[in-house]
C-alpha positions in Angstrom: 105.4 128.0 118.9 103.6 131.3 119.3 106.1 134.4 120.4 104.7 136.2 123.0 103.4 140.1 121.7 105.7 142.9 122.7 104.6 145.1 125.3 104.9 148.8 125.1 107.6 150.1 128.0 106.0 151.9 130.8 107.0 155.9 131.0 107.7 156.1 134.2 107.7 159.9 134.6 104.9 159.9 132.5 103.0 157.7 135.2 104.5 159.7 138.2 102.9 162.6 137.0 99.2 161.3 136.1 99.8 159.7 139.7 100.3 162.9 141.3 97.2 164.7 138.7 94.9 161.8 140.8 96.2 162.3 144.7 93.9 159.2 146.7 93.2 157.4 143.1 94.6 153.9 142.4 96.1 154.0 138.7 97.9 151.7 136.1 101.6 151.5 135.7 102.1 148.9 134.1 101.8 145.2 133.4 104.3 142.8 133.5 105.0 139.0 132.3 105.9 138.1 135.4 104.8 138.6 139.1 108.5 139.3 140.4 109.0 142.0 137.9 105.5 143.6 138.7 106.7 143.2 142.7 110.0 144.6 141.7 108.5 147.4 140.2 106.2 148.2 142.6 108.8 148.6 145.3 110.6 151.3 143.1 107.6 153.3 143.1 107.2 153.0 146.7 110.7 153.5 147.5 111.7 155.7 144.8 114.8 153.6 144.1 116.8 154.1 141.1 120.3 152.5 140.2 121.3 156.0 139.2 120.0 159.1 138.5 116.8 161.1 140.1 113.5 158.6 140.6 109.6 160.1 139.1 108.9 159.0 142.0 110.6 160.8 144.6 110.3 161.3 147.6 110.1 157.9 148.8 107.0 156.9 150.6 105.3 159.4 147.9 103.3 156.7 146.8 101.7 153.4 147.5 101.9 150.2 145.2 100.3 146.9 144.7 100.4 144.0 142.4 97.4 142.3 140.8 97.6 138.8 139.0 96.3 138.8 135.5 95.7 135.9 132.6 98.9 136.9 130.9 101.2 138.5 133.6 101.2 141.0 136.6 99.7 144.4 136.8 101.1 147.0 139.0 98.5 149.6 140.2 99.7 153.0 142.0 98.0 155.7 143.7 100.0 159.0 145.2 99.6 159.9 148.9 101.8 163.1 149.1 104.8 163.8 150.2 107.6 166.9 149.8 108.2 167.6 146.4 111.7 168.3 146.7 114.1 165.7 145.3 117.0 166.6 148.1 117.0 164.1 150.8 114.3 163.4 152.6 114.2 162.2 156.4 111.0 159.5 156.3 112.8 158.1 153.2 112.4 153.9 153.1 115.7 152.4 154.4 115.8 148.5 154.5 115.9 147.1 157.8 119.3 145.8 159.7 118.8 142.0 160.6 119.1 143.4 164.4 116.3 145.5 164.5 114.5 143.3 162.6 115.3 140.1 165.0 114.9 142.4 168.1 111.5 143.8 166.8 109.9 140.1 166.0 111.4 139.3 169.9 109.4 142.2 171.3 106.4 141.0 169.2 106.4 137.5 170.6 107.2 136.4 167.1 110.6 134.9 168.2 111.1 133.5 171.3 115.1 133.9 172.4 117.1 132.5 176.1 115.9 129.5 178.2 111.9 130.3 177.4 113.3 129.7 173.6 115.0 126.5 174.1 112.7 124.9 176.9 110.1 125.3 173.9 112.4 123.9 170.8 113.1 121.2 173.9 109.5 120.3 174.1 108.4 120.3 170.9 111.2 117.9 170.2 110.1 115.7 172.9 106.5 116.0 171.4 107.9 114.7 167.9 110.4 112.3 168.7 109.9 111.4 172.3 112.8 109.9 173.9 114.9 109.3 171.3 116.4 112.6 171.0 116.2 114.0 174.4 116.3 110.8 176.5 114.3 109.7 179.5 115.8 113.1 181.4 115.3 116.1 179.5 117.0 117.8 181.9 120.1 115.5 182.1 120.1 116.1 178.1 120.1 119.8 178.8 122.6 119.8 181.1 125.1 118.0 179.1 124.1 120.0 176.4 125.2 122.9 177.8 128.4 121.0 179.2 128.9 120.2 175.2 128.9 123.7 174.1 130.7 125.6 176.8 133.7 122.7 176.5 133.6 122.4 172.8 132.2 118.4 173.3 134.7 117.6 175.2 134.1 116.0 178.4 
């Protein structure tokens, strides 16, 4: 069984500052064994995250990253846009997204449909797959007593 060669650990502050020596060119950071460490490391340089301490990469939104596949692994290639370089806090910094905004954003996309438009289409595409058997020969009798079922707790 062959043990798989030690790679050398990226310097991160090391790399922040070639990054920002190159503003507009798409660098190396690192590769990685594995794709979900390359894609967890590339949102750290995007975001700037750190568990504790003061990120190289700070401000957030400083720089973009991607991930590349490669024979042995995943490489993560930077490139700086700009940004402040103050590392107080900084008002276009990344924040993850409530669930609400998110829902209420895909809902004014047309991604989600939500209310009677949303359920007459689960209802037809239901009919489509199963025809009758789930529905009936009334789909609106079965949406009726739906209803009836929820509002009364299926109780009749």
């Amino acid at each position: 069984m062959s043990r798989l060669t030690k790679r050398p650990r990226v310097d991160h502050a090391a790399t922040a500052d070639r990054l920002r020596a190159h503003p507009g060119e798409w660098l190396e950071v690192g590769e990685y064994r594995s794709s979900q460490a390359a894609v967890g490391v590339a949102y750290l340089v995007r975001t700037a995250s750190v568990k504790s301490g003061v990120s190289p990469y700070e401000p957030a939104g400083s720089f973009q990253a991607v991930t590349r596949l490669t024979e042995y692994g995943a490489r993560v290639m930077a490139c700086y846009v700009g940004g402040e370089e103050s590392h107080g806090p900084d008002q276009h910094a990344v924040r993850p997204m409530q669930d609400h905004e998110r829902v209420l954003g895909q809902i004014e996309r047309g991604e989600v449909v939500a209310g009677a438009e949303g359920a007459r289409r689960i209802a037809a595409r239901a009919m489509d797959a199963y025809g009758t058997a789930v529905w009936g020969s009334d789909p609106d009798t079965a949406w009726a007593d739906a209803c009836v079922s929820l509002t009364t707790g299926g109780a009749e």
